[in-house]
ZATI-474520 format. One record per residue: x, y, z of N, C-alpha, C in turn. Coordinates in steps of 0.1 Angstrom, whole numbers, padded with zeros to 4 digits, always signed. Layout:
XYZXYZXYZ/...
! end
This chain:
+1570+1211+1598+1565+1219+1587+1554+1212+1579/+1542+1218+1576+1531+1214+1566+1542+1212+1555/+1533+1203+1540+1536+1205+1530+1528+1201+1526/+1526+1211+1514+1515+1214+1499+1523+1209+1490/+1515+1200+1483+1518+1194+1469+1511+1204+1458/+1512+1209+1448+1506+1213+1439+1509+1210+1425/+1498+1208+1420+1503+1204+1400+1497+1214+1396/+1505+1216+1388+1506+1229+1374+1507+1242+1381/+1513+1245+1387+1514+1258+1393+1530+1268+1386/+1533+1262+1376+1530+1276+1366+1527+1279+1356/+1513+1273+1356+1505+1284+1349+1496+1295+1356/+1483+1296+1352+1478+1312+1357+1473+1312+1372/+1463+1301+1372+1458+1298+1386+1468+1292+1396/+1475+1286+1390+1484+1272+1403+1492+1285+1406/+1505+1295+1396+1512+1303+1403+1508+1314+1410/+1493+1321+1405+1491+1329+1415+1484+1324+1428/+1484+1313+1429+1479+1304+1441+1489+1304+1449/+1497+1299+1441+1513+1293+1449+1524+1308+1454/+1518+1321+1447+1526+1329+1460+1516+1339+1467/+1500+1335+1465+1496+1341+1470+1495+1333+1487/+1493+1317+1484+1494+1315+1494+1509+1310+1502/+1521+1318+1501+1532+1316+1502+1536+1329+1514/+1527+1338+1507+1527+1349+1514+1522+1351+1529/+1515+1342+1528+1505+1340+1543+1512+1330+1551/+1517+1317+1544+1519+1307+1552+1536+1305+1546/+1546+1315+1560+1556+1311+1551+1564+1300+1557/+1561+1293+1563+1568+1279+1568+1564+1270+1563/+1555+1272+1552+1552+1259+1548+1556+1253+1533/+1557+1240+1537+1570+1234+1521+1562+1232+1507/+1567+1238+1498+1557+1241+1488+1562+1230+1478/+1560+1222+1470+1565+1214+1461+1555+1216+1445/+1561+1217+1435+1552+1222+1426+1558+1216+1417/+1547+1207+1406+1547+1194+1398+1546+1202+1386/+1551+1201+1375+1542+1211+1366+1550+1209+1349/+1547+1205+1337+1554+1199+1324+1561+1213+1319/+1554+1223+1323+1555+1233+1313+1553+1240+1301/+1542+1235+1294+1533+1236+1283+1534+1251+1280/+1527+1251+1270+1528+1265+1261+1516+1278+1273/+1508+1269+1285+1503+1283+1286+1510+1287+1298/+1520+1276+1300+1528+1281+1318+1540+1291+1313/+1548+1291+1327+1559+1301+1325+1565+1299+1340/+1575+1300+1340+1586+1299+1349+1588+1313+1359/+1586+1324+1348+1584+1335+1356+1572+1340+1358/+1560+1332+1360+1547+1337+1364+1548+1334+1382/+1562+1333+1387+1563+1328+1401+1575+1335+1410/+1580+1348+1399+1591+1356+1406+1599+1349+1413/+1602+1357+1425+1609+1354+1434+1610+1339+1443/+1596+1339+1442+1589+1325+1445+1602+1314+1446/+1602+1308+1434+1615+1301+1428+1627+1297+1438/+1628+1304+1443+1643+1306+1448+1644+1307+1469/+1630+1304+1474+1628+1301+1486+1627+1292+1488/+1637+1287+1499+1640+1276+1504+1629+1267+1510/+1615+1273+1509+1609+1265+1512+1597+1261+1501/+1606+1264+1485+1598+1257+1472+1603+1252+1468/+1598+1236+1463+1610+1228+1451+1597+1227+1440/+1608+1222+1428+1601+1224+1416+1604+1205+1407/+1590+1201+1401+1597+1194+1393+1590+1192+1379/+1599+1189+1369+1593+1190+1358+1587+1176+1351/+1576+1176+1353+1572+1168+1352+1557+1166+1348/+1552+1156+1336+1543+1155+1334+1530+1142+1340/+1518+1150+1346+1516+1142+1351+1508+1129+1350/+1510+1128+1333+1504+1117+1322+1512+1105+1326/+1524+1110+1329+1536+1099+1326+1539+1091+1345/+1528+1080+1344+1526+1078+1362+1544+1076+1368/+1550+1071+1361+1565+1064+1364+1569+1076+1373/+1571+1087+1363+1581+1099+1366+1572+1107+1376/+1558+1107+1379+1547+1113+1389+1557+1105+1400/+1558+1092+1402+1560+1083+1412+1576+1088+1420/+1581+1087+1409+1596+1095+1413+1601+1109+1420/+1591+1112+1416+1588+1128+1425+1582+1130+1435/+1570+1125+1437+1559+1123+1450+1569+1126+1459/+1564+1136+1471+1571+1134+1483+1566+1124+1494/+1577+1116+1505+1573+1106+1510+1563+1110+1524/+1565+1122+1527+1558+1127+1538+1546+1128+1538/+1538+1132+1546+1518+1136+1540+1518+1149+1536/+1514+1149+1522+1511+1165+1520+1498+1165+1516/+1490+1180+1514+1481+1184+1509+1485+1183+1497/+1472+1180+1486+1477+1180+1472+1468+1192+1467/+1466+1201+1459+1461+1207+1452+1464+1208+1435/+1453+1205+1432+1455+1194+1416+1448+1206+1407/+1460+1219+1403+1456+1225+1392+1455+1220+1379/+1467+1211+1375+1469+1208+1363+1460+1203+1352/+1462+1210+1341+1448+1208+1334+1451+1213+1316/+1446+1205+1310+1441+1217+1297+1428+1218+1300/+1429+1235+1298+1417+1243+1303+1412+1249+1290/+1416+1252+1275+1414+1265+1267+1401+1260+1258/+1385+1257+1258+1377+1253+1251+1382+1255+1237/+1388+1265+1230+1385+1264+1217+1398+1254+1211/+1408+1251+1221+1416+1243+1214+1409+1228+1215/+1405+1223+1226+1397+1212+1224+1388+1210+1218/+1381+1222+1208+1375+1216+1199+1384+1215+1187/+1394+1222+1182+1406+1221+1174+1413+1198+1177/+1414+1197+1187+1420+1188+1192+1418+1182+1203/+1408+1171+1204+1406+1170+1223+1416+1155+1226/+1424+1155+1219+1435+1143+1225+1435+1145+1237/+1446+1159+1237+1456+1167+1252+1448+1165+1263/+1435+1166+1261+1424+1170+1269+1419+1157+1280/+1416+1147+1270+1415+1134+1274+1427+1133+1282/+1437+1130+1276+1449+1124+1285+1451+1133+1298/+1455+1147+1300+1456+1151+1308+1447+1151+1317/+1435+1159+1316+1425+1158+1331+1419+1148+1325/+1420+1136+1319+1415+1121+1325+1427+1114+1330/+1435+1109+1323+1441+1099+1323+1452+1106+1336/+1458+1121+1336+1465+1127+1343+1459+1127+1360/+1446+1128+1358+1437+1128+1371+1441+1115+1373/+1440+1106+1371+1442+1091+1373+1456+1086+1379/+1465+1093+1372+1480+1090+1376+1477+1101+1392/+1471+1110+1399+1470+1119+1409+1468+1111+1418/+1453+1107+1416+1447+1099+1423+1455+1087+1433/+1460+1079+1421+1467+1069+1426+1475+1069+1435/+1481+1081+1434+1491+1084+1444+1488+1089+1456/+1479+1094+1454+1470+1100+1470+1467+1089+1471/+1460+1076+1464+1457+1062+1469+1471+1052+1482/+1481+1058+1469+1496+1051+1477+1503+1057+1484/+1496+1066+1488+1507+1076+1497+1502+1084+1508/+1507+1087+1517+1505+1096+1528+1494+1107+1524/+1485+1112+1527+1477+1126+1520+1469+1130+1533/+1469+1141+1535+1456+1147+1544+1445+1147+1536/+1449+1160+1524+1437+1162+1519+1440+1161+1502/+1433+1163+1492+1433+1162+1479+1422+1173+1476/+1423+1180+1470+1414+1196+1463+1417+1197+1452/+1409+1191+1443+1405+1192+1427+1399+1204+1417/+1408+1208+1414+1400+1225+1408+1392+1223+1395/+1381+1224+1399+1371+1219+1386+1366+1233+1381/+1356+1234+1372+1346+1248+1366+1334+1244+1364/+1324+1257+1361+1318+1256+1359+1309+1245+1350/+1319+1247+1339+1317+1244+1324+1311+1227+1324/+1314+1218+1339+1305+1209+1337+1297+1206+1341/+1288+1216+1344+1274+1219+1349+1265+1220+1330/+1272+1222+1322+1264+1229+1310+1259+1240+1310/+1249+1241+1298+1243+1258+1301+1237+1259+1313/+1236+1270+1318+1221+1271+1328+1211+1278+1324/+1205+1275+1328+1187+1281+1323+1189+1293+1324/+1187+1306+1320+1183+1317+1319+1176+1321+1331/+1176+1316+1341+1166+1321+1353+1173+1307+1364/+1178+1313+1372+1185+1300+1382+1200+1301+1380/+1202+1290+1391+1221+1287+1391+1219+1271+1397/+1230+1264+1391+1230+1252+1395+1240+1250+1411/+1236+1245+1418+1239+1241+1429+1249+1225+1428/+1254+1224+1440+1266+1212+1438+1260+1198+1430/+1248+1191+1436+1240+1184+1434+1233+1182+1419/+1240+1193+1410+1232+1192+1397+1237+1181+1388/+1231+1176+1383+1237+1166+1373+1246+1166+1359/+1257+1165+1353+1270+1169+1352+1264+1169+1335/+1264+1179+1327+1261+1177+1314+1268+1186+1304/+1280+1186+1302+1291+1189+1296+1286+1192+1281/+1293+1204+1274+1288+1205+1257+1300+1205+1253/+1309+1208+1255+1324+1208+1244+1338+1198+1252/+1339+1194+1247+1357+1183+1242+1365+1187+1262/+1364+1202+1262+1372+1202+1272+1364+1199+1286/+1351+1210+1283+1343+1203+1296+1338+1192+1301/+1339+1179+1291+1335+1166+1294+1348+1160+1300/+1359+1162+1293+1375+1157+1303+1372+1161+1314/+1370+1177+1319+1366+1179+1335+1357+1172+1340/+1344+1169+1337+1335+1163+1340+1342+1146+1343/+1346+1142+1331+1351+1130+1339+1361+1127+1348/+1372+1133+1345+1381+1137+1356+1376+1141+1373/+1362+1149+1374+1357+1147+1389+1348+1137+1391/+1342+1126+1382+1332+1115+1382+1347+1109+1388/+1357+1103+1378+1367+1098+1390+1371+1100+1403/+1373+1111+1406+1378+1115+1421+1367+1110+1426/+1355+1119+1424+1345+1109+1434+1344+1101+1435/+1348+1089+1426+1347+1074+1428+1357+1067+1436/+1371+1077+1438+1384+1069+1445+1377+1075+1457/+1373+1087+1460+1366+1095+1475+1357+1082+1482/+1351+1074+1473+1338+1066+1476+1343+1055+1478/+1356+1046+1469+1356+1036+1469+1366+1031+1479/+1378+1043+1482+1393+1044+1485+1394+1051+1499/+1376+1053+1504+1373+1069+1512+1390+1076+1518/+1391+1080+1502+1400+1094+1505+1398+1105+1507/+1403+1117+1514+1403+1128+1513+1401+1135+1504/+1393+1134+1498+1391+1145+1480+1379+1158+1485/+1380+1167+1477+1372+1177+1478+1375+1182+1464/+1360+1187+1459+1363+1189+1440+1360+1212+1446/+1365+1220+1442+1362+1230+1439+1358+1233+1423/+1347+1238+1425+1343+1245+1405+1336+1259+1411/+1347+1264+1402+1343+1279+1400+1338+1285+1391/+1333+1299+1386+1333+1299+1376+1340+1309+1367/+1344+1311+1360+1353+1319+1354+1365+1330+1357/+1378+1327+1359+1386+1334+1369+1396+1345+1357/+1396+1356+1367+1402+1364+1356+1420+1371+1362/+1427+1376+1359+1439+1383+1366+1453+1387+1359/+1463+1388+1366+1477+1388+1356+1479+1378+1357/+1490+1370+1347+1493+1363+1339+1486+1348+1332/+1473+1356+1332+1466+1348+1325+1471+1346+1304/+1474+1331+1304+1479+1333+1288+1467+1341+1280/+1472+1345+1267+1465+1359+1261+1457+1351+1253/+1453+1338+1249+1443+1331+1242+1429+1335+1251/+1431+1331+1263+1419+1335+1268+1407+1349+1267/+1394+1352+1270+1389+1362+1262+1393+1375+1269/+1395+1374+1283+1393+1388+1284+1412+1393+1282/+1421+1383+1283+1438+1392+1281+1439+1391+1269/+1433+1381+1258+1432+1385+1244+1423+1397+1236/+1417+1400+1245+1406+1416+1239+1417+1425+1246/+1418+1428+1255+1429+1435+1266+1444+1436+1257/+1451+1425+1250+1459+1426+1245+1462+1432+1229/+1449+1424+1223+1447+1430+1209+1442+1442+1209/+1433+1449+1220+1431+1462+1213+1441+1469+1219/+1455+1466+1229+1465+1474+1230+1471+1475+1217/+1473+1467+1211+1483+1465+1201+1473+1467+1185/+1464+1476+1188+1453+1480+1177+1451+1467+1169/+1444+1451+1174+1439+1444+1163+1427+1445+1167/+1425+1432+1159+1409+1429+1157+1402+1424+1173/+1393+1424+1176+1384+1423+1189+1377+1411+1186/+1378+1396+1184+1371+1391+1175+1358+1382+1186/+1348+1389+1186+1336+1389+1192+1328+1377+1188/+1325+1362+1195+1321+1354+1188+1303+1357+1192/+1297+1354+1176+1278+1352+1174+1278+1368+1182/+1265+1368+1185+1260+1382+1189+1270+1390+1202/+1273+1382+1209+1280+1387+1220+1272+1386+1233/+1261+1380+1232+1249+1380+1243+1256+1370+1255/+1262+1360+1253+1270+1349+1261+1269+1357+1273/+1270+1348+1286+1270+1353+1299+1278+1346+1307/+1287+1352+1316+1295+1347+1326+1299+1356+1335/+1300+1348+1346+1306+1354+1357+1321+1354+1365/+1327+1365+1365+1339+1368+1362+1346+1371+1380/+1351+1362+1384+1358+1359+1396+1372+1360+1392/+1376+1376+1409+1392+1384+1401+1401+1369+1410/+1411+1369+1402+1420+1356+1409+1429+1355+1421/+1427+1364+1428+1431+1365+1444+1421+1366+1456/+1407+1366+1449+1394+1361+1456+1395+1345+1456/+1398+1341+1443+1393+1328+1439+1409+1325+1445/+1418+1328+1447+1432+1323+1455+1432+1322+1471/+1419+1329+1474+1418+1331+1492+1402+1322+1496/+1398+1317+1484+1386+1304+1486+1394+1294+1485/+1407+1295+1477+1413+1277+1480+1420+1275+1488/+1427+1286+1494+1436+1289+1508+1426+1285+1515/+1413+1290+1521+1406+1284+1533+1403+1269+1529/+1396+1263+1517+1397+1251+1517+1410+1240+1518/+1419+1245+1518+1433+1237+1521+1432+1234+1538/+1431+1252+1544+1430+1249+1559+1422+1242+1565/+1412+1239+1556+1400+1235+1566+1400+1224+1571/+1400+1220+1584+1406+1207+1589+1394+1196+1584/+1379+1195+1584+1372+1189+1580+1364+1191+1569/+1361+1195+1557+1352+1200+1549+1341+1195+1550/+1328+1197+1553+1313+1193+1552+1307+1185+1537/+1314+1189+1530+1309+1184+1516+1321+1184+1507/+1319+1174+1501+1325+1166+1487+1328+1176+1477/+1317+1183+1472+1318+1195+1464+1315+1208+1464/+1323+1218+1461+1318+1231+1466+1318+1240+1451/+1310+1250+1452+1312+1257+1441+1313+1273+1447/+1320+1282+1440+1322+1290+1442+1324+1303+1430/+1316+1316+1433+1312+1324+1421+1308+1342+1431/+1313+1348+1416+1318+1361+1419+1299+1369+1420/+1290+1361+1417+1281+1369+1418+1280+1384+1402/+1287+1383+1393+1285+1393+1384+1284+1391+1372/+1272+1387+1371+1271+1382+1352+1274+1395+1346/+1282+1391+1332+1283+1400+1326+1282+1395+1309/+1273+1400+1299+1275+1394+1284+1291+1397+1284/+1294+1388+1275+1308+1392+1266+1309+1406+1258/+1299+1410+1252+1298+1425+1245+1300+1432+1256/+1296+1433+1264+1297+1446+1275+1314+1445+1281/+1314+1431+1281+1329+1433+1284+1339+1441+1277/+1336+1434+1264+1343+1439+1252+1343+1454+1254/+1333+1464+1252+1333+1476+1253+1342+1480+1264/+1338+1475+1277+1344+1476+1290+1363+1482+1286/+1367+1471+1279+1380+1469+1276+1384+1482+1267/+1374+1482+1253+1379+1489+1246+1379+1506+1254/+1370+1511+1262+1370+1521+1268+1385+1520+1277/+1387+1512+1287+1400+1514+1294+1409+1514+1288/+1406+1509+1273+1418+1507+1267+1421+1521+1253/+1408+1527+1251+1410+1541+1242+1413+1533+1227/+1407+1521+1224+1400+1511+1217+1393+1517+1201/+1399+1515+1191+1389+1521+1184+1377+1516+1180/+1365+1518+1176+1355+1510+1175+1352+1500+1165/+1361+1504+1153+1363+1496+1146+1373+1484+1149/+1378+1478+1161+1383+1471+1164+1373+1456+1166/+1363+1458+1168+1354+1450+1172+1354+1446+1164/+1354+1427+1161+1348+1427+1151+1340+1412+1152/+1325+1410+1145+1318+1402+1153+1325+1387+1144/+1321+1378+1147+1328+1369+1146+1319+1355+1142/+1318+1342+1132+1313+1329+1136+1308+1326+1149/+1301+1323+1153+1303+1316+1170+1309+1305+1168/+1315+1296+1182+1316+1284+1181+1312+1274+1182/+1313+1266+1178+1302+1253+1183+1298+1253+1192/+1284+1246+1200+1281+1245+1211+1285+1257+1224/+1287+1270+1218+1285+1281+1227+1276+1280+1236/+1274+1276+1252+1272+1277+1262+1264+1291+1261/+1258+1298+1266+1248+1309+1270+1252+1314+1279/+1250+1308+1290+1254+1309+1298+1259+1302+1311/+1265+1309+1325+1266+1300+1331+1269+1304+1344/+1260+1303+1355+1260+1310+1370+1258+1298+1379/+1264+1296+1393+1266+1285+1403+1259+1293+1411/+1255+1279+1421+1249+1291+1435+1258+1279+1445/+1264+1291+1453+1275+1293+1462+1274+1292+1476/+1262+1292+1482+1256+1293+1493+1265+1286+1502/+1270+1276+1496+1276+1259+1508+1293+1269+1511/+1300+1271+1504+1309+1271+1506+1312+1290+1514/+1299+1300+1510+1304+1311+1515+1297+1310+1528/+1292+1302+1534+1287+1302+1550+1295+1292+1553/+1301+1284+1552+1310+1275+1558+1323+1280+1558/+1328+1285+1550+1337+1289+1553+1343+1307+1553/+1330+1312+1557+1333+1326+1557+1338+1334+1544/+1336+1327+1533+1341+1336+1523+1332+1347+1515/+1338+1358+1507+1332+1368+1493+1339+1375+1490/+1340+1373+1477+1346+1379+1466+1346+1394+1469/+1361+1401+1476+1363+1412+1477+1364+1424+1465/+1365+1422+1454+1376+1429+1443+1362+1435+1438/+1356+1446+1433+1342+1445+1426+1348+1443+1411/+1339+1442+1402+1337+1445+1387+1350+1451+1383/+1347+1463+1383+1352+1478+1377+1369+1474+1384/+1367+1476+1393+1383+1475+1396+1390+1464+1393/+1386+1450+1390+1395+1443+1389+1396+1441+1374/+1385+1448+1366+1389+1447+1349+1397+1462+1349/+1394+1470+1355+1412+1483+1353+1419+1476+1358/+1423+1464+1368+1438+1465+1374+1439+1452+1362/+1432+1449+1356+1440+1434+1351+1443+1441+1334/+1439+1453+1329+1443+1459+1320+1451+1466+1319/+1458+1472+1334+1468+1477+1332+1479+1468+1336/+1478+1457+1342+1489+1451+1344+1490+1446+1330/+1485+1444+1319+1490+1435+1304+1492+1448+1301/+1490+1465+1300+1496+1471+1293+1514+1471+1299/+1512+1471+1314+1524+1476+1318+1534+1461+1314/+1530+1452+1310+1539+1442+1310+1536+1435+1298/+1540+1442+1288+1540+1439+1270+1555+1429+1273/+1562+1432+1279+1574+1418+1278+1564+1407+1279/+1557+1405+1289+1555+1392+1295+1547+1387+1281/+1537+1396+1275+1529+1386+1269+1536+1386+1250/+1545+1397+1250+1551+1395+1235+1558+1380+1238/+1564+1377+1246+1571+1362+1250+1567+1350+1250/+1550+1356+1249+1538+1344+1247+1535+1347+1233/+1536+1356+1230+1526+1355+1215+1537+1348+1202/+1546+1339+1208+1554+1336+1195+1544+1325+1184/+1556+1321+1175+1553+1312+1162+1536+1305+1169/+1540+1297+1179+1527+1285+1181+1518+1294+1183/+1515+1303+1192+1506+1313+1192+1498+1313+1182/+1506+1327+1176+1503+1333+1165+1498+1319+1148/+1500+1308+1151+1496+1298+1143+1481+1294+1145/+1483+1291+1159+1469+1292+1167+1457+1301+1167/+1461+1312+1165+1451+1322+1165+1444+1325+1147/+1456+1321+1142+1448+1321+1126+1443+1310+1122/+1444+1298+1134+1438+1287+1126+1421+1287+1133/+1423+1294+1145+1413+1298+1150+1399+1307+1145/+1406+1319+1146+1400+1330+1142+1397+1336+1124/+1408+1338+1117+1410+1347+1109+1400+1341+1094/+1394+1325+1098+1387+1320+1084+1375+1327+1091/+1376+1333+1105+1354+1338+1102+1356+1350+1102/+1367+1356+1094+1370+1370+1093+1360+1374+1078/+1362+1361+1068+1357+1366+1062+1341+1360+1055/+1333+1353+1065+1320+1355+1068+1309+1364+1071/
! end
């Protein structure tokens, strides 16, 4: 029997990874690393849990001792979600940020250094490419220029792997995507927190003009580009990027939402920007969708209705998220450029 190593898989990306590709490959031994921080959940993995061919450990992967205690002894595939991912808390705080995708990459690494591994697949983003020019997309080869607290942790975090890939010649392959959307995405992020607040009639809080651009990749596309990079017995390249092809401003989104969602218009409401707001940010994809046969099946339109109705139909899941820390977080966030 294969076995898949994965970190952080329950939160949004690692769990809908881990039964999307559970579903396809079911003989294979799934092991899932993961602390359980405020944006995971135990039940972002249903039934998952309870198959005899998933173990679980709780564990942080800062802390190399307790990583080492866990590791399984066999060769597995590793796929390394584990991450703080949420830009506006790292500009609130970029400790978590540093330690985890630096210092946490590092405790990974090592162990793919000491241990049996086929392969190692690093889930990177866009965000350490920096803005892109208004005209273009950056390709793998661009040179790494980070603007906020969280995107520089990624950035360093894959300048490492490269370097154990180079120096250790390991098995590493970095994936950066760009922007992934779906169910159980935690509700801080922009589009299940517009999706959530205008269910629950609040504010829409719209940062600077709303002109911002991204491209919005549904999460069972971007779960069946890491499934073939797992399979792939040799990858061609070190780094691949991969992208939905659909720029969209954040204002259009926003509307987008409030229409499926029967939104009042006075919900919108524009907002401070944040520091170092990015503009934009589009990859060009070329390497990874001819090599490995991939494209983003889901269009636009359908996959922002199916991801709004799964948070209306599942107000349990996210009232369960929105407690005390939340709700502390979002006023310390939001509510002082309410009255600017």
């Amino acid at each position: 029997m294969k076995h898949l190593l994965v970190t952080g898989g329950l939160g949004f990306l690692g769990s809908n990874f881990l039964r999307w590709y559970h579903r396809r490959h079911r003989r294979v031994k799934l092991t899932n690393i993961d602390c359980l921080t405020y944006a995971a959940g135990i039940d972002n993995l249903g039934n998952l849990r309870s198959s005899p061919e998933y173990e679980e450990h709780r564990v942080d992967i800062t802390n190399g001792r307790r990583l080492r205690s866990v590791w399984p002894d066999d060769p597995v595939t590793v796929v390394h979600f584990a991450a703080e991912t949420h830009v506006d808390r790292s500009l609130q705080d970029a400790q978590p940020f540093v330690r985890t995708n630096i210092l946490g990459m590092q405790n990974i690494l090592e162990m793919a250094r000491r241990n049996p591994v086929r392969r190692v697949i690093i889930i990177s983003t866009d965000e350490v490419y920096g803005a892109t020019p208004a005209r273009g997309k950056f390709r793998e080869d661009q040179p790494l220029a980070p603007t906020n607290p969280y995107a520089a942790s990624k950035a360093g975090g894959d300048l490492l792997a490269l370097a154990y890939r180079q120096t250790y010649n390991l098995p590493i392959n970095i994936l950066r995507s760009v922007n992934v959307y779906g169910p159980r995405q935690y509700p801080e992020k922009f589009i299940p927190l517009f999706i959530t607040n205008a269910l629950n009639g609040r504010e829409l809080p719209l940062y600077g003009d709303g002109n911002q651009q991204r491209d919005w990749l549904w999460v069972e596309d971007f779960c069946e580009a890491v499934r073939r990079l797992v399979n792939a017995p040799q990858p061609e390249h070190p780094i691949y990027n991969i992208s939905a092809g659909n720029q969209q401003r954040n204002r259009d989104v926003a509307k987008t939402i409030m229409r499926l969602t029967d939104c009042s218009p006075g919900q919108l409401r524009p907002v401070a920007d944040r520091p170092g707001h990015d503009r934009r940010y589009a990859l060009n994809d070329r390497h990874f969708r001819k090599e490995f046969s991939w494209r983003p099946k889901t269009p636009w339109p359908d996959g922002i209705r199916k991801v709004t109705a799964w948070y209306r139909a599942n107000a349990a899941w996210v009232k369960k998220r929105q407690r005390q820390s939340y709700r502390s977080y979002y006023r310390k966030q939001y509510h002082w450029r309410f009255d600017e």
